[in-house]
DRENDO-1510 file (C-alpha; in Angstrom, 1 decimal, always signed):
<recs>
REC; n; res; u; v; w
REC; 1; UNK; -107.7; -20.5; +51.8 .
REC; 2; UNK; -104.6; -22.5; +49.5 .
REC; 3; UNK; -102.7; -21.8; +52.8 .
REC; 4; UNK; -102.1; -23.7; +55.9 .
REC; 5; UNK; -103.5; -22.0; +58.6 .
REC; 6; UNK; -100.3; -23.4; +60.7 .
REC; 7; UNK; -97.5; -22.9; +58.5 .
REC; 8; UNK; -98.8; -21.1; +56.4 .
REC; 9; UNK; -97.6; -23.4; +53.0 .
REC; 10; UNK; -99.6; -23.7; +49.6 .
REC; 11; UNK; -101.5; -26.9; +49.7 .
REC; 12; UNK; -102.6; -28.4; +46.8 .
REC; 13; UNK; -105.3; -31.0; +46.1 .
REC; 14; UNK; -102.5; -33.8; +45.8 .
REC; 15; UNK; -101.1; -32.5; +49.6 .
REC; 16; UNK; -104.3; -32.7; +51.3 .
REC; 17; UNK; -104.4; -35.7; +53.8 .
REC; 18; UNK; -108.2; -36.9; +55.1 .
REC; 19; UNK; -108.0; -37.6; +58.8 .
REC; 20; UNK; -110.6; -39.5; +60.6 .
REC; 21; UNK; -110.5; -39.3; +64.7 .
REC; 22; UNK; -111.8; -42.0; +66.5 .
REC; 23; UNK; -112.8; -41.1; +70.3 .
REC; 24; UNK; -113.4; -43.6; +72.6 .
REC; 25; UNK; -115.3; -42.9; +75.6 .
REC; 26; UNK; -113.5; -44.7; +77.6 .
REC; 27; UNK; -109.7; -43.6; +77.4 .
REC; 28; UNK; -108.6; -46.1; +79.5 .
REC; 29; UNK; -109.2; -48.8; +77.6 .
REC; 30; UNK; -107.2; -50.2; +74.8 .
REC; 31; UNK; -109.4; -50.7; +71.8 .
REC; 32; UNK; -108.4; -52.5; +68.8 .
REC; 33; UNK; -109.3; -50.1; +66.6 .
REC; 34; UNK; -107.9; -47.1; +68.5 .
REC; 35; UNK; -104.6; -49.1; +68.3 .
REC; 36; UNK; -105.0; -50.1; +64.4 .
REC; 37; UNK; -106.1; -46.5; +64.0 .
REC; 38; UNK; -102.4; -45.1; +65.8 .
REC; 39; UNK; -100.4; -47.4; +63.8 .
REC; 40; UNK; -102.3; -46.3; +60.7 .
REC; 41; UNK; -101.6; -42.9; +61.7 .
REC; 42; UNK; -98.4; -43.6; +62.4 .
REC; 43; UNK; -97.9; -45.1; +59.3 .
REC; 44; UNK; -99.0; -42.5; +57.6 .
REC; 45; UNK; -97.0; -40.0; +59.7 .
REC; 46; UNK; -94.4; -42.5; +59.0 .
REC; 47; UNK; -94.9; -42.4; +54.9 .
REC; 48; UNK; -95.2; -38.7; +55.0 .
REC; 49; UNK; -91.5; -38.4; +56.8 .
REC; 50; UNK; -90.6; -40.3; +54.0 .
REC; 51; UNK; -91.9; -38.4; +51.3 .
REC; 52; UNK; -90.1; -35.5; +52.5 .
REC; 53; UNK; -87.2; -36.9; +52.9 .
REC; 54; UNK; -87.4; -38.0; +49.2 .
REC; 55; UNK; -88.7; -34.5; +48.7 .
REC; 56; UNK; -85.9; -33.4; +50.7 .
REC; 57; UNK; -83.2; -35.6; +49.2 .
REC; 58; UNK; -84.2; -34.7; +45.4 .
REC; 59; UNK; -83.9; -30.9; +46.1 .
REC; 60; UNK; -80.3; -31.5; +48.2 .
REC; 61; UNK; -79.6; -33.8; +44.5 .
REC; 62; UNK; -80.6; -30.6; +42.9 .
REC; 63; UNK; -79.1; -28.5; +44.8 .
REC; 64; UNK; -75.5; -29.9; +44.5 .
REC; 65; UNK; -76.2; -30.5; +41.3 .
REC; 66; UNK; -76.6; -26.3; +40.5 .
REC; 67; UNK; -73.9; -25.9; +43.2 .
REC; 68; UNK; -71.6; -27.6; +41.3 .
REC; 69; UNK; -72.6; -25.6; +38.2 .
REC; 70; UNK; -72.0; -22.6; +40.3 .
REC; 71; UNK; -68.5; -23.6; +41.4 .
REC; 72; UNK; -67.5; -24.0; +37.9 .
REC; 73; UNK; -68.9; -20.9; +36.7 .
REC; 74; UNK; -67.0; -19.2; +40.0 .
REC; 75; UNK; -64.0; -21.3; +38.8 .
REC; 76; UNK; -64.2; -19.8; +35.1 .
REC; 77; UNK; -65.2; -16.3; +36.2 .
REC; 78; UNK; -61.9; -16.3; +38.6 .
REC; 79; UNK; -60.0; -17.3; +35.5 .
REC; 80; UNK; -61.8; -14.1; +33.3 .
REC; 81; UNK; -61.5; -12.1; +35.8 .
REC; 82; UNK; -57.2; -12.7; +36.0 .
REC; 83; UNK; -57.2; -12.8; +32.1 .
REC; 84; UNK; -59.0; -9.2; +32.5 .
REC; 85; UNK; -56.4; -8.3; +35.5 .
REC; 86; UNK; -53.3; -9.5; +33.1 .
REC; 87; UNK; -55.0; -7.4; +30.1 .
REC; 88; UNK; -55.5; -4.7; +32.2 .
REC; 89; UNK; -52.0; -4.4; +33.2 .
REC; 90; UNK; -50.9; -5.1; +29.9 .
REC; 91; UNK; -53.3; -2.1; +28.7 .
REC; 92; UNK; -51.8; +0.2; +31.5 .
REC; 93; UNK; -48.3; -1.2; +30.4 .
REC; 94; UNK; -49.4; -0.1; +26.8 .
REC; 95; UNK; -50.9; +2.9; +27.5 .
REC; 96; UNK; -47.8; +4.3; +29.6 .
REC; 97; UNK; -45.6; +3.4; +26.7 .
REC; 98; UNK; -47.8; +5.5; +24.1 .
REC; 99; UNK; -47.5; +8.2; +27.1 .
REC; 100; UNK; -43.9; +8.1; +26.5 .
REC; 101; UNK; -43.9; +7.9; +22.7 .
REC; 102; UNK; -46.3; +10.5; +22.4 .
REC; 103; UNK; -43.9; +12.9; +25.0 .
REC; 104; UNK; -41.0; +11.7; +22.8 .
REC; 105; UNK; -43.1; +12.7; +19.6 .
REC; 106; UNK; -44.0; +15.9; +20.5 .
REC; 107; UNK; -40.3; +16.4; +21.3 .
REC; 108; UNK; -39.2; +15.2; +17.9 .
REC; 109; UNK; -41.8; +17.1; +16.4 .
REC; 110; UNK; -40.4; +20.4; +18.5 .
REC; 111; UNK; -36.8; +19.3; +17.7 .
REC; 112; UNK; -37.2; +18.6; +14.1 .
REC; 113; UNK; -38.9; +22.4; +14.2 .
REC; 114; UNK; -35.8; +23.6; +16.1 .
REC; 115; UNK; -33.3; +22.2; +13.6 .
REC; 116; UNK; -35.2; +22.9; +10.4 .
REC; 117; UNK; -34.9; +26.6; +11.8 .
REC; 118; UNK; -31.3; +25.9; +12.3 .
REC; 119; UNK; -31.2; +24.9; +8.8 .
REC; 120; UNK; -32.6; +27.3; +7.2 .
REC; 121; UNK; -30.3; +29.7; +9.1 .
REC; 122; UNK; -27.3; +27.7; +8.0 .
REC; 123; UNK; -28.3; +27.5; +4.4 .
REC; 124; UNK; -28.7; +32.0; +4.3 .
REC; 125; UNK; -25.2; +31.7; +5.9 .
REC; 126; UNK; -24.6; +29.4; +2.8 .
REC; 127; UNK; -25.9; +31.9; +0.3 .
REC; 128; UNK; -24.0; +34.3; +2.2 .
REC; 129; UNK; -20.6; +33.2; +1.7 .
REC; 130; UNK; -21.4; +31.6; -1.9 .
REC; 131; UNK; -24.0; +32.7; -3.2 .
REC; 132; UNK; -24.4; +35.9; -5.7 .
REC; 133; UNK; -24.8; +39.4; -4.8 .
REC; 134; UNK; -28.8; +39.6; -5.5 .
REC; 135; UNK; -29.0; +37.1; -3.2 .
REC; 136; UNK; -27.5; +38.4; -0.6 .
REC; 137; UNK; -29.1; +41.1; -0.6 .
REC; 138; UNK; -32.6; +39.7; -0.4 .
REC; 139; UNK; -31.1; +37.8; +2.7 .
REC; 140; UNK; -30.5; +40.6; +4.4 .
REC; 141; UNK; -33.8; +42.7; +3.0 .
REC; 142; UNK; -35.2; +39.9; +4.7 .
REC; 143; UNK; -34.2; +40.6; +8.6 .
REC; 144; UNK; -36.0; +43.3; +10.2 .
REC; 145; UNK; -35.3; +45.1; +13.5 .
REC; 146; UNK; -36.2; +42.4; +15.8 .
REC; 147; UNK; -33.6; +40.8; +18.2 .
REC; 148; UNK; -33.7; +37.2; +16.3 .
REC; 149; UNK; -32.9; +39.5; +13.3 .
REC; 150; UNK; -29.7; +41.4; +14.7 .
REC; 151; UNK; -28.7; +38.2; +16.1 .
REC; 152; UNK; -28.7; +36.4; +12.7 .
REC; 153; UNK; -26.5; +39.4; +11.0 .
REC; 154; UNK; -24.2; +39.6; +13.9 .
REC; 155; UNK; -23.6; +35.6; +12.8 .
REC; 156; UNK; -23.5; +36.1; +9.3 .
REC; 157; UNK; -20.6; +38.8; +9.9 .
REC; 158; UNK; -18.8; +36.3; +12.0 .
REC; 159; UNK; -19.0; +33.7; +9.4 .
REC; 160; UNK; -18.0; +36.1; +6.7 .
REC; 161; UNK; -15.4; +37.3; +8.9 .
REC; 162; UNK; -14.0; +33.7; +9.4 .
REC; 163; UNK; -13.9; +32.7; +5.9 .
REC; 164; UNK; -12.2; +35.5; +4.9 .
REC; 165; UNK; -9.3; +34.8; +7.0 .
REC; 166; UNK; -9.8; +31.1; +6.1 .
REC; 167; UNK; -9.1; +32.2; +2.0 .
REC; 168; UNK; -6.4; +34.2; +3.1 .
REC; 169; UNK; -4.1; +31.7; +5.0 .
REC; 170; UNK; -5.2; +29.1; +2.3 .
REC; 171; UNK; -3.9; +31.8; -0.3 .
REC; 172; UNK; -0.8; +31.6; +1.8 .
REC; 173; UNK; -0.2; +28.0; +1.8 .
REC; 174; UNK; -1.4; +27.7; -1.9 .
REC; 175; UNK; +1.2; +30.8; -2.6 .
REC; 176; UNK; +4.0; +28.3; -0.3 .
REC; 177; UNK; +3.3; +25.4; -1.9 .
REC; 178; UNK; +3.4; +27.3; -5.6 .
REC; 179; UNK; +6.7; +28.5; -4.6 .
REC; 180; UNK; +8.5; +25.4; -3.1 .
REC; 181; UNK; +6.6; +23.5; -6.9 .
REC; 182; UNK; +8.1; +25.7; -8.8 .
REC; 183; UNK; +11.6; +25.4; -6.3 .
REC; 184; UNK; +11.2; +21.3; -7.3 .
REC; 185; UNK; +10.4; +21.8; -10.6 .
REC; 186; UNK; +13.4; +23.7; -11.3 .
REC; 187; UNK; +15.4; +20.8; -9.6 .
REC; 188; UNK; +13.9; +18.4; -11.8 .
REC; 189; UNK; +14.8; +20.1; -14.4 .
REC; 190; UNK; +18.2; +21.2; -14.1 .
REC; 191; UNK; +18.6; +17.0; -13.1 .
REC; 192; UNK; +16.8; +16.1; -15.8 .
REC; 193; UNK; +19.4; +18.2; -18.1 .
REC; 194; UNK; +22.4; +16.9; -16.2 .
REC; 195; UNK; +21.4; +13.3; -16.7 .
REC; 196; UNK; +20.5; +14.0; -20.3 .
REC; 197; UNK; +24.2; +15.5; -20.7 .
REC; 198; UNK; +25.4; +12.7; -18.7 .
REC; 199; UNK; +23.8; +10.0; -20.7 .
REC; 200; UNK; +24.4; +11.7; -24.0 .
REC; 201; UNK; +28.2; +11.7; -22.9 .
REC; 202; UNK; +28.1; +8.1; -22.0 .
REC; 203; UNK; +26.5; +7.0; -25.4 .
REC; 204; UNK; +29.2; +9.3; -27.4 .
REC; 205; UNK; +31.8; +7.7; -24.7 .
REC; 206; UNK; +30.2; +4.1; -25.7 .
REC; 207; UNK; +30.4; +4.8; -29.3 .
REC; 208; UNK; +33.8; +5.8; -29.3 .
REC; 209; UNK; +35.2; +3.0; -26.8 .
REC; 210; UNK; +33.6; +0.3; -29.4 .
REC; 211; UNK; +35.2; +2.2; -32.2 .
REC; 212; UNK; +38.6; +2.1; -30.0 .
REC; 213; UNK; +37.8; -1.6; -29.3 .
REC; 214; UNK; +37.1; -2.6; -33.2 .
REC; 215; UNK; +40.6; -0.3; -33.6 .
REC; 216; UNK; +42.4; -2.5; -31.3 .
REC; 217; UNK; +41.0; -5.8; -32.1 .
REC; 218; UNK; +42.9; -4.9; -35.7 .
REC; 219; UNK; +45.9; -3.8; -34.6 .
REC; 220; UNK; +45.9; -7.1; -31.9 .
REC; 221; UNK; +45.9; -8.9; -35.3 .
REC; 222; UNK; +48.3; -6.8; -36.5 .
REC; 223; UNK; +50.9; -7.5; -33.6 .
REC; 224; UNK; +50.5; -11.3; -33.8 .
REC; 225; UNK; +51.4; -11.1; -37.3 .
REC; 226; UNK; +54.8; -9.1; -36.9 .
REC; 227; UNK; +55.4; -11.6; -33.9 .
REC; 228; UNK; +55.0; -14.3; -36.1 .
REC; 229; UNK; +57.4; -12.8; -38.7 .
REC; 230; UNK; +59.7; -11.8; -35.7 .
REC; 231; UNK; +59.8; -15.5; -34.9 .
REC; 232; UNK; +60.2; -16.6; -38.5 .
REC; 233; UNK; +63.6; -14.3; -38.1 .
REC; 234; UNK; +64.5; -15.6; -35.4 .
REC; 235; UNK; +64.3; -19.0; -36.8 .
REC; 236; UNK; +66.1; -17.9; -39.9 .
REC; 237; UNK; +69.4; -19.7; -41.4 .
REC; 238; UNK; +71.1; -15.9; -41.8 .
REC; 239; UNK; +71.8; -15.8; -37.4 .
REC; 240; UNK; +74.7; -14.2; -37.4 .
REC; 241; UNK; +73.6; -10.3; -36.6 .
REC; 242; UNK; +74.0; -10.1; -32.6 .
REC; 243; UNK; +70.8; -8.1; -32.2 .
REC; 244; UNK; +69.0; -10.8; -33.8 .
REC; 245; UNK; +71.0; -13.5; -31.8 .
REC; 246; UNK; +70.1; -11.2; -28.6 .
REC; 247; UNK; +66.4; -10.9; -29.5 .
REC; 248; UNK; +66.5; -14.4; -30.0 .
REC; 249; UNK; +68.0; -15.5; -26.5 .
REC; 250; UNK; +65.9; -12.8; -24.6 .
REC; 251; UNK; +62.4; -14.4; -26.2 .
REC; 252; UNK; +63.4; -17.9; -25.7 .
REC; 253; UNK; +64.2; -17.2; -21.9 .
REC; 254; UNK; +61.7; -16.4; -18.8 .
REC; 255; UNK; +60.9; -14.2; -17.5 .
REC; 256; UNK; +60.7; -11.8; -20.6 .
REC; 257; UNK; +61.5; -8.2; -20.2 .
REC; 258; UNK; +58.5; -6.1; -19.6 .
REC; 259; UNK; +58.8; -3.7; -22.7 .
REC; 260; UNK; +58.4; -7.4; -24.8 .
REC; 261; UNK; +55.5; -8.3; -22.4 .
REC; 262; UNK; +53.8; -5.3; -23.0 .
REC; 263; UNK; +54.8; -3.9; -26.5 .
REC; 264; UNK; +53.2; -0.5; -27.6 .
REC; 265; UNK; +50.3; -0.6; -30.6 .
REC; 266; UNK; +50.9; +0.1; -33.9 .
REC; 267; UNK; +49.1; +0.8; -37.2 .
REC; 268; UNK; +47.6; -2.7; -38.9 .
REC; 269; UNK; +49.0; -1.0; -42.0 .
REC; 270; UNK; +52.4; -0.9; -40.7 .
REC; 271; UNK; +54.8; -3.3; -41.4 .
REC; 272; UNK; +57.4; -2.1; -39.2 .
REC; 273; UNK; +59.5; -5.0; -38.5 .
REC; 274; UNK; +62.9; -3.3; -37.4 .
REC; 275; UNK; +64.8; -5.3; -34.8 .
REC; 276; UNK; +66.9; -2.5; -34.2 .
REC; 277; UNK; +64.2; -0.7; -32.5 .
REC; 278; UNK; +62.8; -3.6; -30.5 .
REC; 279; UNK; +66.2; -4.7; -29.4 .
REC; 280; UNK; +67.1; -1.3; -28.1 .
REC; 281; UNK; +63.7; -1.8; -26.3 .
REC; 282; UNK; +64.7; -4.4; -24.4 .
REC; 283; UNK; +68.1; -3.4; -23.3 .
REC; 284; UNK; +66.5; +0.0; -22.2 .
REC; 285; UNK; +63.8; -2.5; -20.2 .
REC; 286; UNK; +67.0; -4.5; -18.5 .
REC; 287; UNK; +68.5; -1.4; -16.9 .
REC; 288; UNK; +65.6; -0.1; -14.4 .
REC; 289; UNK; +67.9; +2.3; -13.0 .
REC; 290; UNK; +68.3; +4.3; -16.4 .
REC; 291; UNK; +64.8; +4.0; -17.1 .
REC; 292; UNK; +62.5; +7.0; -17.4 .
REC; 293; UNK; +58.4; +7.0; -17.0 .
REC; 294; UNK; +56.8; +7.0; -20.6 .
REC; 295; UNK; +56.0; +10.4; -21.8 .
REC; 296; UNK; +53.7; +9.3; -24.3 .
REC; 297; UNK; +50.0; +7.8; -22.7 .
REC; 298; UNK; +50.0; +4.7; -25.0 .
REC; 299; UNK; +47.3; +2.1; -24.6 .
REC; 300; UNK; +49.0; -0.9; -22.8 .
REC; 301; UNK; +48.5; -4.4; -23.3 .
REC; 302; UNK; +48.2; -7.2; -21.1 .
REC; 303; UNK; +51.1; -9.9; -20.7 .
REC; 304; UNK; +49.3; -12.4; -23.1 .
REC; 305; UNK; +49.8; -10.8; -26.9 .
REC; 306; UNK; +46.2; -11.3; -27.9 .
REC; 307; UNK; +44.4; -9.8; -24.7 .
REC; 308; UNK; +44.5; -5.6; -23.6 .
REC; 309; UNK; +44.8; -4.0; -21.0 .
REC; 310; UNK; +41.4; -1.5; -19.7 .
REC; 311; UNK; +42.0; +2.1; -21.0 .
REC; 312; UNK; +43.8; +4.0; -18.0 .
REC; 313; UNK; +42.7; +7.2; -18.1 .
REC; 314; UNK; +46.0; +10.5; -18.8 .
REC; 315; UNK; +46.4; +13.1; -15.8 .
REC; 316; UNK; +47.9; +15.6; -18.6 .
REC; 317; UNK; +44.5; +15.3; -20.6 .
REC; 318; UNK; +42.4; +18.3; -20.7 .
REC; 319; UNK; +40.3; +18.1; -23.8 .
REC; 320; UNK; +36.7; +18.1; -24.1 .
REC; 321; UNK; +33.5; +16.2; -25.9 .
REC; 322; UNK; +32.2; +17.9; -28.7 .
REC; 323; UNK; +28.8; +17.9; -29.4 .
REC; 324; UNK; +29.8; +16.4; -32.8 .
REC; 325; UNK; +30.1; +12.4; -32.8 .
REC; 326; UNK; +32.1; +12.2; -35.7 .
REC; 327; UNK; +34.8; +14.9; -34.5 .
REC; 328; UNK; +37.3; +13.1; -32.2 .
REC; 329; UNK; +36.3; +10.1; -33.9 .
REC; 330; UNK; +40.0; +7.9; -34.0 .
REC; 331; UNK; +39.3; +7.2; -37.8 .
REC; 332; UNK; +39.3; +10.8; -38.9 .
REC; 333; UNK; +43.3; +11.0; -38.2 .
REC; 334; UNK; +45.9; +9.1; -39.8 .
REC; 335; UNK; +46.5; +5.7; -38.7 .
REC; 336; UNK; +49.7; +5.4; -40.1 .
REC; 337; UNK; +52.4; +5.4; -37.0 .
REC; 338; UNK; +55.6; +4.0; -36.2 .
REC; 339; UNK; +57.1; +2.2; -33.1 .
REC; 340; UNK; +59.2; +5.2; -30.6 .
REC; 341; UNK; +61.9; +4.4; -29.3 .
REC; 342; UNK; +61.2; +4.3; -25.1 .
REC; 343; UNK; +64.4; +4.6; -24.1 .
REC; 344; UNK; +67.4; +7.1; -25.4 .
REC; 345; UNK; +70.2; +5.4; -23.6 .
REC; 346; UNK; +71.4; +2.5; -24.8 .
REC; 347; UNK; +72.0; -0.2; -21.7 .
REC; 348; UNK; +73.0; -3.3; -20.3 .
REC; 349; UNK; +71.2; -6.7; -21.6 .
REC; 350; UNK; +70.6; -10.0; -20.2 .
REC; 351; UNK; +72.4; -12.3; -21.3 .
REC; 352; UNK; +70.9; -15.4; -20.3 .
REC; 353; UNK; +73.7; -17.1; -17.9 .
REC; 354; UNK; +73.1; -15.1; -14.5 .
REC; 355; UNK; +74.6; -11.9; -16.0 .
REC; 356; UNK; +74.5; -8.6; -18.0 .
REC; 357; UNK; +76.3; -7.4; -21.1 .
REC; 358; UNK; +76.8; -4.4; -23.2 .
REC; 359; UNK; +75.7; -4.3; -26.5 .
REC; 360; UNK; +77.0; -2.5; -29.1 .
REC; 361; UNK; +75.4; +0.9; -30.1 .
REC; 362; UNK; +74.1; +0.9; -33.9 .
REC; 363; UNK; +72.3; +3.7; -35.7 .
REC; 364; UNK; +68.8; +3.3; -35.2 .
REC; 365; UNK; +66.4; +5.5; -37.8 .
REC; 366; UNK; +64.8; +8.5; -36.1 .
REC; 367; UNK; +60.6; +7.4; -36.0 .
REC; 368; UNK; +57.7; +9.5; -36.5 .
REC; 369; UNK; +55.9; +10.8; -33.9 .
REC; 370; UNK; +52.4; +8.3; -33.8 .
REC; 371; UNK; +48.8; +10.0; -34.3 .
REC; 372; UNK; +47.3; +7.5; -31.4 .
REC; 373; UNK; +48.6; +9.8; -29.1 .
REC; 374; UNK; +45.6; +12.3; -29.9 .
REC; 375; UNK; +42.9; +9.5; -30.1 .
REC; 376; UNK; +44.4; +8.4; -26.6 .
REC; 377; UNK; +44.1; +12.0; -25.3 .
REC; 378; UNK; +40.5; +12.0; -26.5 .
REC; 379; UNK; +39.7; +8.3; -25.1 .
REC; 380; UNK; +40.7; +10.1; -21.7 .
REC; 381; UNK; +39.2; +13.3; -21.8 .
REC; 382; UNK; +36.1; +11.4; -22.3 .
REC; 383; UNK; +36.1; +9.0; -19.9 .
REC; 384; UNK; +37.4; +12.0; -17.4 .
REC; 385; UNK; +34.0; +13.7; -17.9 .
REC; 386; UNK; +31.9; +10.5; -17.1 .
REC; 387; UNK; +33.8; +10.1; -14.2 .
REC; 388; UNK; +33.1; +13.7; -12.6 .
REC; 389; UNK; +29.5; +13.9; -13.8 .
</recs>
């Protein structure tokens, strides 16, 4: 047989071993040979220990050699098999999170049913409460006797109900707010005429104030020539009239009466120069006690003879403006006035040395009544209505 019939291993022509036995007859005796022949075979026993140790010693080589292999492959399998753990959770991970999506899908998907229901509800409710009459009633041909379908008119006579009382109140409001527009408008207006009157009064009142001014600017002109001429009297060789003589000391000395101060206007025209009349005046100025309050509202001057005095307005003025601009105008009378007398009684004068004395009574010339008494009335009257609108 290829087998040992010991151990029972393949044998090959290379493994078999030739052994030759020597025995000696007498194995007492130590031959030579037998010796040679025992280290021979012990030699041999000795080589063959060695080849399988070398044997031996290759296949250990060998076999750390495919160990080593095998502890790497072990080494990258551990490693796959953790990438495969790590995917695998990840893929559970994954796989619960599509769970969820997909439960929150379906719930979208059911809500998105839900609501488009809801919508289609809300937009027959629409048509309902705006829509036309054929529309309505398709809506409601639409319904049958289900419960879903009672429920849906019971709503849409809720809603309708609703807005009806909605419109109403806003009718209400709308009908308030008309009336309290209407309530302002009216305001607005009846302001908007008083300030129209009021301005058209101030613009007539403007108007005739700078015809008054232009009026008095003339007649200021006026007064400084008779004062000049007055002073050219004064100055005259012919002294010896005692009026003259009086008007003379009175202007020269200072204070100056107030009726001299403050003498009344007159016509430019005019060239009024009487003496008589200023001089009685003056003594009428002298004697406060026999003074009376002027009875005519003349237009005073200030103390300088070139400046005036503001318009004051008269209590005893009633008149009114006329819707005319031209008809209270103060150049549509006659200018032509005189100087009145102030005073009837004939006083005392200053005399100019700490005392009074009486002057002697001359006929004076009755004046005319002055037609600036009207155009001060007017001036008045106008400037009385601007100040109560």
């Amino acid at each position: 047989s290829k087998s040992c019939p010991q151990c029972r291993q393949k044998t090959t022509e290379k493994s078999i071993h030739r052994i030759y036995f020597n025995v000696a007859s007498n194995e007492n005796e130590d031959d030579s040979s037998v010796l040679h022949n025992k280290i021979d075979s012990l030699k041999f026993q000795l080589s063959l220990k060695e080849k399988d140790v070398k044997n031996e010693s290759e296949e250990n080589a060998k076999l750390k050699i495919q160990n080593q292999g095998l502890r790497e492959e072990i080494i990258k399998s551990e490693k796959t098999i953790q990438s495969l753990k790590a995917t695998m959770a990840s893929l559970k991970d994954q796989i619960r999170y599509l769970k969820a999506q997909n439960e929150s899908a379906e719930a979208a998907i059911e809500e998105t049913k839900r609501l488009r229901k809801h919508l289609e509800f809300l937009r027959s409710i629409e048509t309902v409460v705006q829509g036309s009459i054929a529309e309505v009633d398709d809506i409601l041909n639409q319904h049958g006797d289900s419960f879903e379908s009672r429920k849906s008119l019971a709503t849409y006579v809720s809603v309708l109900k609703r807005e009806v009382q909605s419109t109403s109140e806003k009718k209400k409001e709308l009908r308030e707010k008309l009336r309290r527009y209407q309530r302002e408008l009216n305001t607005v207006n009846s302001e908007k005429q008083h300030f129209q009157k009021e301005t058209n009064l101030k613009s007539e009142l403007y108007k005739q104030l700078t015809e008054d001014f232009h009026h008095l600017e003339q007649e200021n002109k006026s007064l400084q020539k008779k004062v000049h001429e007055l002073e050219k009297a004064i100055v005259s060789p012919s002294g010896n009239n005692p009026r003259d003589n009086a008007l003379r000391r009175l202007l020269a000395e200072s204070p100056l009466p107030e009726v001299v101060k403050r003498p009344r206007l007159t016509n430019p025209s005019e060239q009024d120069t009487s003496i008589s009349v200023m001089f009685e005046n003056v003594s009428s100025a002298d004697n406060p006690k026999k003074k009376s309050p002027p009875t005519t509202p003349y237009l005073k001057l200030k103390s300088s003879s070139i400046g005036f005095e503001p318009l004051k307005v008269s209590q005893s003025s009633n008149l009114h403006l006329a819707s005319s601009t031209n008809k209270y105008s103060i150049f549509n009378k006659k200018k032509e006035t005189k100087l009145s007398s102030m005073a009837t009684n004939f006083g005392e004068a200053y005399d100019g040395m700490g005392g009074h004395s009486k002057l002697d009574d001359f006929p004076v010339p009755i004046p005319r009544t002055k037609s600036s008494t009207k155009i001060k009335n007017k001036t008045t009257s106008l400037m009385k209505q601007s100040s109560l609108c």
